[in-house]
N, C-alpha and C positions, 0 to 999 in steps of 0.2 A: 682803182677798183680791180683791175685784172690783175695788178701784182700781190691785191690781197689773197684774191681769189685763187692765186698761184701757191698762195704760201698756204691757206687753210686745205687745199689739196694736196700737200706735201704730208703736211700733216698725219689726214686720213688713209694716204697711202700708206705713209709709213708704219700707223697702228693697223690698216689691214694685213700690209706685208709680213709683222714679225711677230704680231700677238692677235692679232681675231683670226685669222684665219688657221690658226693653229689650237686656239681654244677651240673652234668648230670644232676642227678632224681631231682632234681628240676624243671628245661626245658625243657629236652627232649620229654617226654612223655606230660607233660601237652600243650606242645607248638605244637603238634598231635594233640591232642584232640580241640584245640582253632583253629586250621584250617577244624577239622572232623565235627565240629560245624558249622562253621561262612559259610564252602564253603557246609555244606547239605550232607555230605558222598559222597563228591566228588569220592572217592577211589571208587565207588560201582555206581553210578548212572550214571559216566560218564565212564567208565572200557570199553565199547564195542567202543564208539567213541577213546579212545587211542589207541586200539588195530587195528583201521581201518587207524590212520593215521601211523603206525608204518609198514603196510602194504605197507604202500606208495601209498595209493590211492590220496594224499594230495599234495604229492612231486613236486614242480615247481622247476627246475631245474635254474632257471633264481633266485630264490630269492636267497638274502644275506647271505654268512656265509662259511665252506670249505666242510663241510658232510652234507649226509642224515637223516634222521630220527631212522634209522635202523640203521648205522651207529653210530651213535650219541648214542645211546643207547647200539649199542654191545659195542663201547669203554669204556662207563660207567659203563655196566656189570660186561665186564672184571675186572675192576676192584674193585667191591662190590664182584663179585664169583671168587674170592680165597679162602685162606686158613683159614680164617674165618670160611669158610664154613663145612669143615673139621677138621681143630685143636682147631678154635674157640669155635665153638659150644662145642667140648670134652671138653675142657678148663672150658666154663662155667659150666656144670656138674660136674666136678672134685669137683672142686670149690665151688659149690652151689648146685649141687644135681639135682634130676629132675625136682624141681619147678623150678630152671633157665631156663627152655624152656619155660616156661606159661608168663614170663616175654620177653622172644625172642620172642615169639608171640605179644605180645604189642607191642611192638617198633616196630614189623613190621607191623604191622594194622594201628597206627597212623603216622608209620612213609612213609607212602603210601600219605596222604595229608603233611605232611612237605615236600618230594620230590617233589611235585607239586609246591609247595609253593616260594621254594630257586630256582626251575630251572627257573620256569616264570618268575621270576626278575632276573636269570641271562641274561637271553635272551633280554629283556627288559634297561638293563643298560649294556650292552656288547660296546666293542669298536673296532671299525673298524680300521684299521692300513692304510697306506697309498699305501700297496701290494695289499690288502684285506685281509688279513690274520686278525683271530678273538683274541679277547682277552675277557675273561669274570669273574665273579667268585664273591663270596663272598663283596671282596675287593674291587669289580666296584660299588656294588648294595649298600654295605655301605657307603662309599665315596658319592655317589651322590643321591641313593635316602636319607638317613636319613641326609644329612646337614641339611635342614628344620627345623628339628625335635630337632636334640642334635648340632647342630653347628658346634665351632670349637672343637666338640669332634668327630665326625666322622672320620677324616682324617686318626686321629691315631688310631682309633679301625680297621679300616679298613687296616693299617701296622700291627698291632698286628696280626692280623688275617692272611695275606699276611706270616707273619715271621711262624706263626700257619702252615699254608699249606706247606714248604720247610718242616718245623719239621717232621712233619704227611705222608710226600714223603719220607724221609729216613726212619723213624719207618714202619709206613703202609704198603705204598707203596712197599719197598723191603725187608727190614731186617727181620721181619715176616713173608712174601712170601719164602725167599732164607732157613733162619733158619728150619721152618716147612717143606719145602721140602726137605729141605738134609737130618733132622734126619729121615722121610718117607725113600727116597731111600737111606740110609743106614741098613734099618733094610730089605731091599731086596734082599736077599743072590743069587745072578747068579749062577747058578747051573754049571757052569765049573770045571775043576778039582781042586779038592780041596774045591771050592765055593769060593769068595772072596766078603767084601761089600765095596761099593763105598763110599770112605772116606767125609766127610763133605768141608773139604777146595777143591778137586775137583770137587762138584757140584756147590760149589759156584762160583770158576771161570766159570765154563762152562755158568751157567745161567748168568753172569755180562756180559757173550760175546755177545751171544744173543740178551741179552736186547740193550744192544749197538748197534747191524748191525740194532735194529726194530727204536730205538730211533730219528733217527740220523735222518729219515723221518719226523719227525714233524706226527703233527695229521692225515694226509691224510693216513700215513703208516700205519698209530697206526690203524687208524678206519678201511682199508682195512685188516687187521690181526684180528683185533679181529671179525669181521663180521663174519670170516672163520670160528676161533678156539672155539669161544662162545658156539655157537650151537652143536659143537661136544664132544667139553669136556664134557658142560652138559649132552648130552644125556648118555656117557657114562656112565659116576657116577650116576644118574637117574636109568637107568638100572642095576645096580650092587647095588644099594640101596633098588630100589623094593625086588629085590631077594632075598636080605638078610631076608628083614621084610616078605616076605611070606612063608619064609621057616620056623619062627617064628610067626606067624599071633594068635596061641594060647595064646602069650605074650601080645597081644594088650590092651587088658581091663586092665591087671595089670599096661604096662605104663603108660595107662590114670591118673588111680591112682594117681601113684606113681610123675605124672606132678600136677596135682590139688591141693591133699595135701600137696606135698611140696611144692607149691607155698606159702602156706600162714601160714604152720608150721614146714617149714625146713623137713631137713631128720635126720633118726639117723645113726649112723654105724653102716655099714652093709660091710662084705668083707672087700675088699681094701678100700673103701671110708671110711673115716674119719668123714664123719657125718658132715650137713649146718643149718643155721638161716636162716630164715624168710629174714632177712636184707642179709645174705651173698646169699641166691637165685635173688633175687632182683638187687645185686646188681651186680652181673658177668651177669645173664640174658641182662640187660641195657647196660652194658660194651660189652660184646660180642655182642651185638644186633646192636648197632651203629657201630661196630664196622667190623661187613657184612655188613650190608647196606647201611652204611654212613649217614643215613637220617638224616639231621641235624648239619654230618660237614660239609659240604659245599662245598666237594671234586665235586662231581658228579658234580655239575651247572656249572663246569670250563668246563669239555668238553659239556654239552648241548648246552652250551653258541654259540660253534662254528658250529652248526646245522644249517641247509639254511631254515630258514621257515620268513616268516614277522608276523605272529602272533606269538608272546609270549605263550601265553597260551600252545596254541598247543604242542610244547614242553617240558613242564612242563606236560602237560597229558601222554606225550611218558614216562617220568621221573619215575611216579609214580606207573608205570610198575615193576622196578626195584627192590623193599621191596619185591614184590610179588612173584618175579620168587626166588629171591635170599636166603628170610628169611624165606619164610611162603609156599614153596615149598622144594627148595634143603635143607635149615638148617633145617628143619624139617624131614626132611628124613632121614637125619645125623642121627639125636637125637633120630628117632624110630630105625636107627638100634642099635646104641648103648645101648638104655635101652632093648630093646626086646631078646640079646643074651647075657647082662648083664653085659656088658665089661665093665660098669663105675663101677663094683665095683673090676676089677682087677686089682688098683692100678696103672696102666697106664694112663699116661697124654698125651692131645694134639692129636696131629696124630698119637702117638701110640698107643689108647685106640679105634681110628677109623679104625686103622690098626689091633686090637685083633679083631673086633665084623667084619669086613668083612672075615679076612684072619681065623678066625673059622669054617666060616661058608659055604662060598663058592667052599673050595676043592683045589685039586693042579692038573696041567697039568705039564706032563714032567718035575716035581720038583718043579716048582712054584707056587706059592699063587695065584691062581685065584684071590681072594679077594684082597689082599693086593696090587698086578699089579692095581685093578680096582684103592683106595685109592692111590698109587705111580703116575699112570698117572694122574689121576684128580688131583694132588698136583704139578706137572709138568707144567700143562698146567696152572690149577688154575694161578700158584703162577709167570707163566711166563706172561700172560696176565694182571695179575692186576701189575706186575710190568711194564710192558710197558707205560699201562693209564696213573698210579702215575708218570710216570716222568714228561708227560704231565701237569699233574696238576702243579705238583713243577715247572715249565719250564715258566708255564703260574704266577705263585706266583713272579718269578724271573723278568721276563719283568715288571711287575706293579711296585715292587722296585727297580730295578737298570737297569731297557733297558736289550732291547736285544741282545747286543753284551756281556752280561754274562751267555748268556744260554747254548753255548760250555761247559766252563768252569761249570755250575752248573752239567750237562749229566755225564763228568768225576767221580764227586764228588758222582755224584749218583749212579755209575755202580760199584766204588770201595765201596760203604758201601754194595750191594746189595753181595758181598763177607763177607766184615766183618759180615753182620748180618746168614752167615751160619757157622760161627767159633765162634759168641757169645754164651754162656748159654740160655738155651732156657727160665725160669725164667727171666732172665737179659732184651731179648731180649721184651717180652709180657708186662712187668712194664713201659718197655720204650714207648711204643704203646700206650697204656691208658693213659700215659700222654700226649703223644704229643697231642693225638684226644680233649683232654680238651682245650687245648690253639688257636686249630684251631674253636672247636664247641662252646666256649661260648657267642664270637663275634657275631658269624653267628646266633647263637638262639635268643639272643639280639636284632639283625637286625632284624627276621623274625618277632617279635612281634612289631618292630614300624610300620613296613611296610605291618604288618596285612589289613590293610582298604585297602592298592594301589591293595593287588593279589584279593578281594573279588571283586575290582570295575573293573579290569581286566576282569576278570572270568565271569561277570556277563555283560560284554559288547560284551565279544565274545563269548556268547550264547544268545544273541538277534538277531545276524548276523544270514545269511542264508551261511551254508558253505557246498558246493558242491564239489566232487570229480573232481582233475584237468582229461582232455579228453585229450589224446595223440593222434596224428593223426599216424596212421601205415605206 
């Protein structure tokens, strides 16, 4: 079994090293930039009007779809702020050193108008069922906006893409959620007698059960969950993040550094670290970057899609919310506390390198890791809430290919990997991730560039409109 396991990791190395990770850095980031252009710095000029409708000052209860706005966007959250956020980010640093955050910052700046970009047309090519119940995503917007365009090659890029998202639900979605969290809450020794740590294959049932009682609701569950759990995980982590980095604040100008230069001439060895290129900070930066905030695969627009609003646009503004809170806030807070107490160079990967730089720093109560509690629950919750989303997405990939009477059966399949992926190799599990997100994101990157001119003439029609806050009568 471990020599299979050997080989099918050779494998996805080898297709991330010479072909996904270079169809990304081709698209990704330029296909940001081609929306940060064409739409004027949408991300930036239109930022107070997103945050107003997301308020729900906009909110017409009567229009089409199953959630709110706020809704719509916590479900999405949820699922960009997992473990990304925490093991990702360490991941890329290991990996690439501190100029991989200068490159996480890219993708989240441009990847601010690509969420804009994929949500507007999912909302816009979205499909109404005959319940009302919504259907949306990638695979609607391919399918029928670009037939015009490429013909009878739409249908099929649009099943590629569709096969993309189920992939991207079991990798994404759970097995990197469940993996990263169990090896977090096993390194959290409970101070009873003797101490004892909470074995891997137990968390992973425990979280597949979970996910299951939230699943089993469809989106309205999902959305009423993550509204709740959103706002609280993050603030926690937030706060346990601040503290670390002020308690360090003399480290700061060194980070900066130590991001800049290595952006654009690697790092050397130093400590634990193994020393990065130019090309290897770039290229986990971009990998890990999409890989919080999806921007680009085309995950997120499946639940936007099912948002109650009649403007498209609107929606796509709530969207682009999401880079900002996820990448260029929390993943950035990550990455200063880990360079600033120096843990990327102690040889620790993943959540246990996020796990050295808080649980150093923060102190112990009655036995336990301040720090490390903070890192354990935010990977808890992280990795339970973006596992709920991802089923959703996968669930909404499954009805486009085969109806809706295999999405029982697709939930099963899903809640049993979300085990297997807490008893895989944590190497094994991360290889498998980076590739799936290529099969789901090169379609969708592809779409976004035919379909450039429809979000610009979109965009620019519903801000001619005069749009007033709806009035609720008390």
């Amino acid at each position: 079994m471990e020599d299979f396991s050997r080989f099918i990791g050779q494998i996805l190395d080898g297709f991330n090293t010479y072909i996904g990770t270079y169809a990304l850095m081709i698209l990704l980031v330029p296909v940001g930039i081609l929306f940060t252009v064409m739409l004027r710095g949408i991300q930036i000029t239109r930022l107070s009007h997103a945050v107003s409708i997301v308020r729900g000052r906009y909110d017409n209860p009567d229009d089409t779809g199953d959630i709110n706005h706020f809704q719509a966007l916590s479900a999405a959250l949820s699922a960009t702020v997992g473990t990304g956020n925490i093991a990702g980010v360490a991941l890329a640093i290991y990996y690439g050193g501190p100029g991989a955050v200068f490159w996480l910052w890219i993708t989240g700046f441009f990847g601010m108008a690509t969420k804009y970009a994929e949500c507007t047309l999912a909302q816009k090519y979205r499909k109404v069922h005959s319940d009302g119940s919504i259907s949306g995503g990638p695979m609607y917007y391919i399918e029928t906006g670009t037939k015009k365009y490429i013909g009878p090659v739409a249908k099929p890029m649009a099943v590629f893409c569709a096969l993309g998202g189920i992939v991207c639900s079991i990798g994404t979605g759970n097995m990197a959620q469940s993996n990263s969290m169990a090896d977090a809450v096993h390194q959290m020794i409970i101070p009873v007698a003797g101490g004892f740590q909470i074995p891997h294959f137990a968390m992973g049932g425990i979280l597949a059960l979970l996910v299951w009682l939230v699943i089993v609701g469809g989106i309205r569950r999902i959305g009423t969950v993550a509204e709740k759990l959103v706002p609280l995980m993050s603030g926690i982590y937030v706060a346990g993040a601040l503290a670390v980095i002020m308690m360090h604040i003399e480290a700061i100008p060194e980070m900066f550094r130590l991001i800049f230069e290595g952006a654009f001439t690697g790092t050397g060895a130093t400590g634990g670290f193994v020393g990065s290129t130019f090309l290897l900070s770039m290229r986990y930066g971009i990998a890990r970057g999409i890989f919080s905030n999806e921007a680009g695969q085309g995950s997120a627009p499946i639940a936007h899609a099912a948002a109650k609003t009649e403007y498209p646009v609107r929606e796509g503004l709530v969207a682009l919310l999401e880079p900002l809170v996820d990448t260029l806030i929390i993943c950035t807070l990550t990455a200063m506390a880990i360079l600033v107490t120096g843990s990327w160079t102690s040889g620790e990967m993943g959540a246990s390198m996020t796990y050295t730089a808080f649980g150093g720093t923060l102190g112990t109560v009655a036995g336990v890791s301040v720090g490390g509690a903070v890192v354990s629950i935010g990977l808890l919750l992280f990795a339970f809430t973006t596992a709920i989303s991802w089923s959703y997405y996968g669930d909404r990939c499954v009805v486009y290919l085969f109806g809706r009477r295999h999405v029982t059966l697709y939930r099963y399949a899903y809640c049993a990997f979300v085990f297997v992926g807490a008893v895989w190799a944590k190497d094994l599990v991360w290889q498998f991730v980076d590739t799936a997100i290529v099969f789901m994101a090169v379609p969708n990157l592809v779409a976004l560039i035919i379909l450039a001119p429809a979000v610009k003439r979109m965009t620019h029609e519903y801000f001619r409109q005069d749009h007033h806050p709806v009035v609720r009568s008390e």
